[in-house]
N, C-alpha and C positions, 0 to 999 in steps of 0.2 A: 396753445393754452396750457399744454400740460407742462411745459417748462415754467411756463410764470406760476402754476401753481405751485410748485414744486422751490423756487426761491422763495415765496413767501411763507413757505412752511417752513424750508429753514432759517431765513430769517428772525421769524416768531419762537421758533425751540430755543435758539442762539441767545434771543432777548429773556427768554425766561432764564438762563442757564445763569445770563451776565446778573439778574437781578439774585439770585440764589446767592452767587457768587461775592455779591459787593454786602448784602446782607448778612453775609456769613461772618465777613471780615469785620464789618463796624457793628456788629451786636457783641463782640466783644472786647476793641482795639479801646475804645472809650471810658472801659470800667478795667482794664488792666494795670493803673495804680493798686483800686480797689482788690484784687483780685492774689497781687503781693501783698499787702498787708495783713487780710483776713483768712486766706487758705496758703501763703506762700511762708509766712510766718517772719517778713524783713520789717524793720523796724522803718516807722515813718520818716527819719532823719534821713533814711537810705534809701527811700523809694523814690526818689525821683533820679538819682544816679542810676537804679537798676532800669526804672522805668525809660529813660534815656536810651541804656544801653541795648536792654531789647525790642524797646519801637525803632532803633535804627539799623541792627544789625541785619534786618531782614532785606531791607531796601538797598544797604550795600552789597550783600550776597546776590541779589536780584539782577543791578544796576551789571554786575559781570557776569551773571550769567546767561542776562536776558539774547543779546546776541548771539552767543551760542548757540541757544536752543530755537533761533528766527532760522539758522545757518541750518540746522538737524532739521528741522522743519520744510524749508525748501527741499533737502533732500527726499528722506524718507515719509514726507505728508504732515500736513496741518490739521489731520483729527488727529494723528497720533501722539504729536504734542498736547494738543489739548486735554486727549485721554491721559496721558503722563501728567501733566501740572494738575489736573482735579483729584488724581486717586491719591499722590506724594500729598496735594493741600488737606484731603480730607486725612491723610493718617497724621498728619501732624497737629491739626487739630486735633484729633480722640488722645494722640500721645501730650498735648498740653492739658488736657483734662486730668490725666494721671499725675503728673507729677508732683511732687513732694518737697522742692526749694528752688529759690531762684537762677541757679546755676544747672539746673537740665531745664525751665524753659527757655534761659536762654542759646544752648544749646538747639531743645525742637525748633526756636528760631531762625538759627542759623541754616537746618533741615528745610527749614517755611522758607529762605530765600532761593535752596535749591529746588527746590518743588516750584515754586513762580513761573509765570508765563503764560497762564489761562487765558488771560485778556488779550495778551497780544495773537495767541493762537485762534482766538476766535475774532478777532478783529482779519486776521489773514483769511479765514474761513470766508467771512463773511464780503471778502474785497474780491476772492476768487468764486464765489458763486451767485452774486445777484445779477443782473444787468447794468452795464454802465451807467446807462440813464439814468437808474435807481439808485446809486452809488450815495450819496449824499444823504436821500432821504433814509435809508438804511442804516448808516454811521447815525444819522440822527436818533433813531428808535432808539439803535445800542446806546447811546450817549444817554438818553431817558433812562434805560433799562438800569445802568450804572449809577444813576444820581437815584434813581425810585429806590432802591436797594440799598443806597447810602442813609435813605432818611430812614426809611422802614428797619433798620437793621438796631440803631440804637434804643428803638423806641420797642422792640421786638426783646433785645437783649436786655433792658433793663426789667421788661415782666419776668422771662423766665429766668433770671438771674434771682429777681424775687420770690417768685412761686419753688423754682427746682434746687438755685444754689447755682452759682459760676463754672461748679464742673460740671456740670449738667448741661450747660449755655454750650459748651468747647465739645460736649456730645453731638447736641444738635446741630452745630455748626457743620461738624465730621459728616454728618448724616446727609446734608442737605448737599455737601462738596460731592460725597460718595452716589448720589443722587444725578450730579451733573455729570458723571461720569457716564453714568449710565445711558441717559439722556443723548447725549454725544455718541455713544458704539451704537443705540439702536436708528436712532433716528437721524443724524448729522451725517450727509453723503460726504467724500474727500473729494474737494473742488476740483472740475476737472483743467486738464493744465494747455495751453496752448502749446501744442508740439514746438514749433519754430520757435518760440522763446527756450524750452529745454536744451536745443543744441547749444544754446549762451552761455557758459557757464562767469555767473557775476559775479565778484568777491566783494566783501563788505566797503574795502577799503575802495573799490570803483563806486561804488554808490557815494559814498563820504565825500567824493572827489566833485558830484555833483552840487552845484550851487543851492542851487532847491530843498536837495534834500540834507543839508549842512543847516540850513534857513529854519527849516521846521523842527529839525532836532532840537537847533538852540532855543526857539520858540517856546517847544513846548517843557524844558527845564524851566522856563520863566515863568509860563501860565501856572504849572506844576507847583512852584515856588509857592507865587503869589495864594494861590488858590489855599496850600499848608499851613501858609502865613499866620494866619488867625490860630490857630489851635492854640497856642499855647496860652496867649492873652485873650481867648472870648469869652471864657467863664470871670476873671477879673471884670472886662470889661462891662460885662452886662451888669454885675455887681455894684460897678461903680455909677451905671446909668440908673440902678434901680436903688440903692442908696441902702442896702439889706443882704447879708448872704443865705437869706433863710428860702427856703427851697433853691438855691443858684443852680444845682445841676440839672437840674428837670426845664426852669426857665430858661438858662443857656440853652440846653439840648433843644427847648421847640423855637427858639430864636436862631441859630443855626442851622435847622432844617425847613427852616421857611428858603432857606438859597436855595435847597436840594430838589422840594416841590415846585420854585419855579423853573427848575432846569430841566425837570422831567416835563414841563407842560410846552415848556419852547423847543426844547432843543431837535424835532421833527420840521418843524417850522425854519429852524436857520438852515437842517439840510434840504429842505426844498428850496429854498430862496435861494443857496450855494450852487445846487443843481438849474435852475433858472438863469440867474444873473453871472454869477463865478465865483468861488470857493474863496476866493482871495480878497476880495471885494467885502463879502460877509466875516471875512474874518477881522479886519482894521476896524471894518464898525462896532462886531461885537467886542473888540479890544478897548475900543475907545470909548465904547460905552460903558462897560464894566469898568478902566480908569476912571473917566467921570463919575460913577455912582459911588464907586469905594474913595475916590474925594470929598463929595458930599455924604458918605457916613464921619468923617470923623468928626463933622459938624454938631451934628444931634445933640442936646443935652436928655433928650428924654428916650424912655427905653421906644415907645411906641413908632415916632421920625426913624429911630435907628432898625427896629425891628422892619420897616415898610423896606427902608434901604438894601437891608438884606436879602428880599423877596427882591427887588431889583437887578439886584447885584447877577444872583442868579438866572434873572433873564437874560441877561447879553453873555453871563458865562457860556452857556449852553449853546453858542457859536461858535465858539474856540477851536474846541477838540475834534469832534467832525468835522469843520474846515481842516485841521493839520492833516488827518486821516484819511480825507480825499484827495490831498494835495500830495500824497504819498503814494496813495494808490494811485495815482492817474500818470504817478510821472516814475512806477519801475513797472518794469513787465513783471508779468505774473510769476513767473519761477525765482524771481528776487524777494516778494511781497511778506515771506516769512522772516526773509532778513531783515529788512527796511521795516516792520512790524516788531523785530525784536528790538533793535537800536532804537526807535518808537519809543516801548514802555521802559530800555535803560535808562533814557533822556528825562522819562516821569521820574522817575526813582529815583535820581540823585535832585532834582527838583523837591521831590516828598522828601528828601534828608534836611535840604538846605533851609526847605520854609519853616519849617517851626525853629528850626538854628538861628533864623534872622530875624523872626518874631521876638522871641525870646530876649535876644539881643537886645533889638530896636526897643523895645516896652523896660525893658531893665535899665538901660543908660540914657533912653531920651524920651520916653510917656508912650501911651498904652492910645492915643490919637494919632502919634506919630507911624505906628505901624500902619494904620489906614492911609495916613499921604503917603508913605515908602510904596506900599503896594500901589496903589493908584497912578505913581510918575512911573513905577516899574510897565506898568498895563500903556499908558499913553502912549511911552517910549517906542513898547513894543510896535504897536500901532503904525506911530509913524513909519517904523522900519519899513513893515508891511507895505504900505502906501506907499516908501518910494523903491522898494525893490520889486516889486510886484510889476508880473506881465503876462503875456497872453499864457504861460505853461500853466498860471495860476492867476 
């Protein structure tokens, strides 16, 4: 008993850590136009060039560093990555607080890409200390913890942006990172490690070589994609469903986080059903399902069909991700799970470059409907891969 009590307590620290975490980030990723213009002093002809430049710069620093620090992590321990990626995120938040032009945050950015890594450290953490059996339903919590922190963070960062001021936001954020730290050295044990796996020693490039884990990396660049996809077009597009820009950020923002509240209410639910039936199984349905529903949004003419879609959408997303993440864990041994964990969140990160790049795209030279069929055939596709690659490993 005192071991099971013992995983669900870290478990529960883990999930608080990831919601800190994803909160920190989207209470103020979403108002960082705003944020150059009014305390950065760039002119609005230029802010989206800058704004470009530093939402992506972080993601490509990330995308190569993240293996690196999966590889440092097997080695020397996966608290002490974790402890390194929260104290580096929380100083480079308080150092974007400070700053005085657009050309040192995007430098602290490029700092934010070397500090990265939290998630997949705590995703290793969390694959090396529950029980197998739990594995699934577990990922799913975390997966909840991640999307609850997504929603709560913009609707969090637009009060105290208004009550304190935006540098005040990049404070709090710092505080809350600096928080997770702490959280993690007092209370986060270092998973313990199967000796007989330690004499293995496994190089990235032997994992890579594995089919499975080739499958899921490309996977989750697509899901990654897909999921970014909207950003760029979802304030246009609700605009144009509602036929008014007057309040648009506010009604975007709670039309866009109706995904994030349904991911957080399923996504325990698909990792029990993944742990049940098979990881692989729940993942083609929740693929297929989320293509089907981001097909039937671009149908809508009215905000209310499109907004219901959205809450949709994010039901079957919230199958996805814990399906890759079990499929990963189940199929490296344990003293690899920091590598295979970093290559993981590299795989999101050039995904989060590419989606709003496609978005973008897609809505500028062919309509702003169109990016929902793109995603949608992207999702089915996937799907099928799923369905006829898929076997008893997954």
């Amino acid at each position: 008993m005192e071991k099971r009590r013992d995983w669900r307590i870290v478990l529960a620290v883990l999930t608080c850590s990831v919601v800190l975490m994803s909160a920190s980030y989207t209470m103020l990723i979403p108002f960082l136009p705003l944020y150059l213009i009014t305390e950065l002093g760039v002119d609005k002809a230029d802010v989206n060039m800058w704004n470009g430049a530093i939402f992506s710069i972080t993601f490509l620093i990330g995308a190569v560093m993240a293996p690196i620090w999966g590889k440092i992590a097997d080695k020397k321990g996966r608290k002490m990555m974790a402890v390194r990626a929260s104290i580096g995120l929380s100083v480079t938040y308080f150092l974007g607080g400070i700053v005085t032009s657009p050309e040192q945050l995007f430098m602290v950015r490029i700092l934010q890409g070397f500090a990265a890594g939290l998630w997949s450290s705590e995703l290793a953490i969390v694959a090396g200390s529950v029980p197998m059996e739990k594995l699934g339903f577990s990922l799913g919590i975390m997966e909840a913890g991640l999307t609850s922190g997504g929603v709560i963070g913009p609707l969090l960062g637009g009060v105290l942006a208004h009550v304190f001021g935006m540098r005040a936001s990049f404070m709090i954020a710092g505080c809350a990172l600096f928080t997770i730290s702490l959280i993690t050295i007092f209370f986060v044990p270092e998973p313990l490690r199967n000796k007989d796996d330690g004499k293995i020693r496994v190089r990235q490039k032997d994992l890579l070589r594995q089919p499975i884990i080739r499958r899921m990396l490309l996977l989750a660049i697509f899901v990654q994609m897909v999921i970014l996809i909207l950003q760029p077009i979802i304030t246009l597009y609700v605009a144009h469903l509602r036929g008014s820009m007057e309040n648009i950020v506010l009604i975007a923002g709670v039309v866009f986080s109706l995904g994030g509240i349904a991911a957080s209410i399923a996504a325990p639910f698909w990792g029990r059903m993944g742990q049940k039936k098979s990881f692989g199984k729940m993942m083609y349905m929740a693929m297929a399902g989320a293509g089907i529903a981001m097909l039937i949004q671009s149908l809508p003419n009215t905000l209310i069909l499109f907004a219901m879609m959205q809450f949709v959408c994010g039901l079957f997303f919230a199958g996805i991700n814990p399906s890759i993440c079990a499929v990963l864990a189940n199929n490296t041994q344990s003293s690899a799970q920091g590598s295979v964990f970093g290559m993981l969140f590299s795989a999101q990160q050039i995904g989060s470059m590419a989606g709003p790049l496609l978005g973008g795209v897609i809505g500028t030279y062919w309509g702003l409907k169109e990016v929902f069929v793109v995603a949608g055939f992207i999702m089915l596709s996937a799907s099928i891969f799923v369905k006829t690659t898929r076997h008893k490993a997954y």
